[in-house]
N, C-alpha and C positions, 0 to 999 in steps of 0.2 A: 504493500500500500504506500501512495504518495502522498505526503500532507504537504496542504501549500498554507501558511498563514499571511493574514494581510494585514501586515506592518514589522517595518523593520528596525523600530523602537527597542529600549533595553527591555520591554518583554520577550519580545520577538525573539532576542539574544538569548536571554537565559533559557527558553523554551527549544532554542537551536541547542543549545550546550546538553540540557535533559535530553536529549532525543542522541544524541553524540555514543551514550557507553550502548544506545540499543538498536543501532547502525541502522535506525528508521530513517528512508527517506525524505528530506524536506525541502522545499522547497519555500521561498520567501518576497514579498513583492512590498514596495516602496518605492517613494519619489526618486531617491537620490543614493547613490554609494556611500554618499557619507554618513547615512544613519547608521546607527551601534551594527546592526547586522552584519552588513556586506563584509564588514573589520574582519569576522570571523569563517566567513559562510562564502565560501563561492557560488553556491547555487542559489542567486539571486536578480529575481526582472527588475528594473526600473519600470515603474505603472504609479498611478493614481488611483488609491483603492477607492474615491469614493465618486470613480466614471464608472458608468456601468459599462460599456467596451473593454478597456482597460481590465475589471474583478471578469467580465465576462471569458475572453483570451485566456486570462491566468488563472482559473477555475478550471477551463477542458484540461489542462495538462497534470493537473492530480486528482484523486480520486477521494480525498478528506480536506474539508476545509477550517480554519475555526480564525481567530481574529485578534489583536491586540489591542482594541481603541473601538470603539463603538460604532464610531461616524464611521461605516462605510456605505457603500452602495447597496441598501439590502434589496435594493429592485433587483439585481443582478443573481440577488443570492440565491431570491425567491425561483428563478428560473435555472440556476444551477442545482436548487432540488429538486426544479421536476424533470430533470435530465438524468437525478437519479446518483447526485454528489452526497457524500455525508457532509452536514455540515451544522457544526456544532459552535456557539449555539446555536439553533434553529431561528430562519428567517421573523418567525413571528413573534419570539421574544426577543429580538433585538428590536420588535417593532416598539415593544410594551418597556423595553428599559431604556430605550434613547431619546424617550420622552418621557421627562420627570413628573408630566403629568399625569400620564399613563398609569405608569406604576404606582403613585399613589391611590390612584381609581382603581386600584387590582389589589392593593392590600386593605383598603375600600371594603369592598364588595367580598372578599374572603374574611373578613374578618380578621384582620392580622391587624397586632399593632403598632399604631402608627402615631403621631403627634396628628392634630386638626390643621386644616387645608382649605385652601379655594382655589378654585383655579383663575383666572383674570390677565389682561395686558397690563403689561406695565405702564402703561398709560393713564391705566382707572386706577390704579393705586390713591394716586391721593385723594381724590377724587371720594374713595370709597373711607378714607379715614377722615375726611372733613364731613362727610354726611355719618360717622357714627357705625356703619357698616364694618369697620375695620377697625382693629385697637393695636394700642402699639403695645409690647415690643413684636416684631415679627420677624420672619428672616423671606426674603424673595430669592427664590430661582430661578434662572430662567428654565424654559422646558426641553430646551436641546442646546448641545454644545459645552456646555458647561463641563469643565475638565479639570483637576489639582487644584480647587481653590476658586478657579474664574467662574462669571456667570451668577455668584453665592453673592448677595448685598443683609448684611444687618442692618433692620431698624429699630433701633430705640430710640432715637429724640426725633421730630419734627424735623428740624435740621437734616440729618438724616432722608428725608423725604427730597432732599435735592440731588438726591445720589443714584437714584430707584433706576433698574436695568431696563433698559426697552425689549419688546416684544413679547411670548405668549410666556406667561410667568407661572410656579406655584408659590404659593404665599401659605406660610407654616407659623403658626402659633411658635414662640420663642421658647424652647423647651431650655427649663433650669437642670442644666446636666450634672450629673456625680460623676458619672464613666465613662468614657466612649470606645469600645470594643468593638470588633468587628471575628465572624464564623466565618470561615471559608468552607462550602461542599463540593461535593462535586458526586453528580448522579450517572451512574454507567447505563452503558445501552440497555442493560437486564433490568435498569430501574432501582438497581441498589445506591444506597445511598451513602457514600464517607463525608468523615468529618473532622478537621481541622480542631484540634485546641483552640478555647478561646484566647483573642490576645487584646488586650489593654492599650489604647492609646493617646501618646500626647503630641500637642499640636506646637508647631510653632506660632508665637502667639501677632505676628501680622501678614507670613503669607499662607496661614491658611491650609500649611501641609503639615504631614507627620512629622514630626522629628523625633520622636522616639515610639518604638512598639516591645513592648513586655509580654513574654509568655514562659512561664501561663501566669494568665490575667487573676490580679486578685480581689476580683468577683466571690461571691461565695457559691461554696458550689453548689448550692440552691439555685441561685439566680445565672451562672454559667449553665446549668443544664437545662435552664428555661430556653436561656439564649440560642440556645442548640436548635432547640425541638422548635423554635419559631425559624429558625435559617433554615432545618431541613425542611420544614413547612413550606417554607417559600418553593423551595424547588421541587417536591411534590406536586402543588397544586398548579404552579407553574408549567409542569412537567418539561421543561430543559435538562438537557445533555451536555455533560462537559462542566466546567466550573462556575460556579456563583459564589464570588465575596459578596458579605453580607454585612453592612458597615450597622451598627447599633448604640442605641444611650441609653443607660440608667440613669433616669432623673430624681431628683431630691426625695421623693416619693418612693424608690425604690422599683418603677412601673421600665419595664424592659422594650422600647420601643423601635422599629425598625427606621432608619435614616433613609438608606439609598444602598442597591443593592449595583456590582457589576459583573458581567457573564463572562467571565475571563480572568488570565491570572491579574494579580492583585498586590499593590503595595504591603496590604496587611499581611502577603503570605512569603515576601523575601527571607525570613528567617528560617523557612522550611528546607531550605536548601540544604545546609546544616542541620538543621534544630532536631527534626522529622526524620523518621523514615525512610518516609516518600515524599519528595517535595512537592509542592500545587503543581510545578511545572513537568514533573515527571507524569503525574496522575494523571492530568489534560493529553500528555502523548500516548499515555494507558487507553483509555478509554477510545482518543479517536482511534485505536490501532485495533481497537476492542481485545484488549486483555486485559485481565484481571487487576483492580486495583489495588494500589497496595497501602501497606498500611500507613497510618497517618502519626501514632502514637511520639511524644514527644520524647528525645533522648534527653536532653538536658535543659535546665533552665536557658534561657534566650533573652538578647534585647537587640532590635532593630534600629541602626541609627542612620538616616538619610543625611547623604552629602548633598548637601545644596551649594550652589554658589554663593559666594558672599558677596556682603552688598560692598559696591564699588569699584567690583570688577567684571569687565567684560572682555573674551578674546580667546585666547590658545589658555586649555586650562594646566594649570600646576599644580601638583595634591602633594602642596606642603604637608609633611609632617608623616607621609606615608612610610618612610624606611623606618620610623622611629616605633609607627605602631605594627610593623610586621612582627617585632621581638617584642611582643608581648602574647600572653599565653592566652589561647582560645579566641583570637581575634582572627575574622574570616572579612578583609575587603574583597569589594565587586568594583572595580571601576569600569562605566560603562561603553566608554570609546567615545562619547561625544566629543567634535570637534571642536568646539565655543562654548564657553561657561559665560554665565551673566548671571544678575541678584536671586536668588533662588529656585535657578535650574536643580532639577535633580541630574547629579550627574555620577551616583555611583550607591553604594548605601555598605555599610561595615554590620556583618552578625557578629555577636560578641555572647560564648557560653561560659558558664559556669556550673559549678556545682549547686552553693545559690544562688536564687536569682538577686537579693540584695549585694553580693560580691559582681554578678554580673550587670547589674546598673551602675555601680560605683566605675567598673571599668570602661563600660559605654561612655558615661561622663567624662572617664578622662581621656578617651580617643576623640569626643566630641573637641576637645578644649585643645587637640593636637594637631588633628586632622585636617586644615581649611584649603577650602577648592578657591584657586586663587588665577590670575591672567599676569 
């Protein structure tokens, strides 16, 4: 079997690299040679996955398909499954998760839960908070495109209101968070369903990404085994193929709500590489190859740390500090091959194990304070 993915971003990498020790064919499409990809992979088109010609072309020449980025052509995809391509996930749940509306209307109507919602243009927003209809605080998304952060606007003041995104929006009641955690599954062609440890995460606090993920998450395990049974829920009722992260909050309340879910691998699941068994990205090449999945069980405590770029630098990146954290014990960098670093690019992410996991935050901390992506 040929798998061809469409995008040649640092998922697209690592999911080439899983697929490396099990001499699965891949095959991989992108704009440009210079994304992470090509660095590693000779088997690689230059295309536009989100022209339907372009995913159409590179679609006949394998025989599994699956995706690293949402936005692509699913007109194309739709017609490459009735031609009879596996393609994971399937056309119509990429319909219901690359519009944030959507999926809110699906955990909706299933009963899963979710924080409250409206759907609305960013246009009536104010509009709807001057007549009383709206109260602040809220958070707007927009309902397509929105990626690492962009697309997301917080309102809590008035003020605030001069800021509001254009176009078809969801507007989310301001949830007061305790945790924010996210399950990664992933559901095989037989319909069985694995599942990821949960993991803990913290954000950086202006743009809006992780910078640090802990596993395992210390949730209680009451409330981790809730978190579970509502992620595998999703992809039950869902019924998709392949991987679903499942980003989630516990708020002040203790109430386990679902955020935003993505069909593919997933920042929260980098530490799996190491941490796991079977990494997210192995599992994803399991299942399209259809064999058996493997397990998911955690070897050691874990923490996830994103190299971002730093602010005031753009150009040819430099990972000051990298020969200093190789000799150090249980540190795993990934540097991604991007060509340009600028203010909070992801451009690589460091696993860091331990026996515990407060030894393995401490050391995260100090590869955080060592490590800077620089030009």
């Amino acid at each position: 079997m040929k798998i061809g993915i469409l995008g040649g971003g640092q998922l697209g990498r690592m999911l080439v690299q899983a697929a490396i020790p099990l001499d699965i064919d891949i095959s991989v499409m992108d704009k440009s040679v210079d994304f992470p990809t090509p660095d590693i992979w000779p088997y690689f088109q230059e295309g536009d996955f989100t022209n339907y010609d372009h995913v159409m072309e590179f679609g006949r020449t394998v025989d599994a398909i699956t995706i690293e980025i949402e936005s692509v052509n699913i007109e194309a995809l739709y017609d490459l499954e009735r031609e009879g391509k596996v393609i994971f996930p399937q056309p119509h749940i990429l319909d219901i998760i690359a519009d944030k509306g959507l999926q809110k209307n699906f955990y909706k109507e299933h009963n899963l839960p979710t924080s409250s919602f409206i759907l609305c243009d960013g246009a009536e927003i104010k509009d709807k908070v001057e007549s009383g209809e709206l109260a602040l605080p809220f958070v707007q998304k927009v309902r397509k495109g929105g990626y690492d952060g962009r697309g997301v606007h917080v309102v809590q003041t008035i003020d605030d209101l001069q800021n509001l995104l254009h176009g078809p929006s969801v507007v989310e009641s301001l949830v007061e968070i305790q945790k924010e955690i996210a399950v990664i599954v992933c559901r095989g062609r037989d319909g069985n369903i694995s599942h990821f440890p949960v993991v803990e995460m913290s954000f950086h606090p202006t743009a809006n990404l992780v910078e640090f993920l802990f596993s395992p998450s210390n949730l209680s395990l009451a409330k981790q085994k809730e978190a579970i049974e509502i992620s595998r829920g999703i992809a039950e009722q869902m019924g998709i193929y392949g991987l679903l992260a499942v980003e989630l909050f516990e708020d002040v309340n203790g109430n386990i709500l679902i955020n935003e879910v993505a069909p593919r691998p997933h920042n929260s699941g980098h530490h799996t590489i190491e941490a796991c068994i079977t990494s997210q990205y192995e599992q994803l090449i399991r299942v399209l190859s259809n064999f058996p999945q493997g397990e998911t069980d955690l070897i050691q405590p874990s923490v996830m740390v994103n190299l971002l770029g730093e602010e005031g630098y753009a150009g040819i990146p430099v990972f000051e500090g990298l020969g200093e954290i190789l000799g150090m014990k249980g540190v795993y960098p990934h540097i991604y091959g991007k060509t340009t670093t600028k203010p909070f690019r992801k451009m690589g992410h460091v696993t860091v194990m331990s026996n515990e996991l407060p030894e393995a935050i401490r050391l995260a901390q100090e590869v955080k304070s060592i490590l800077k992506v620089k030009a």
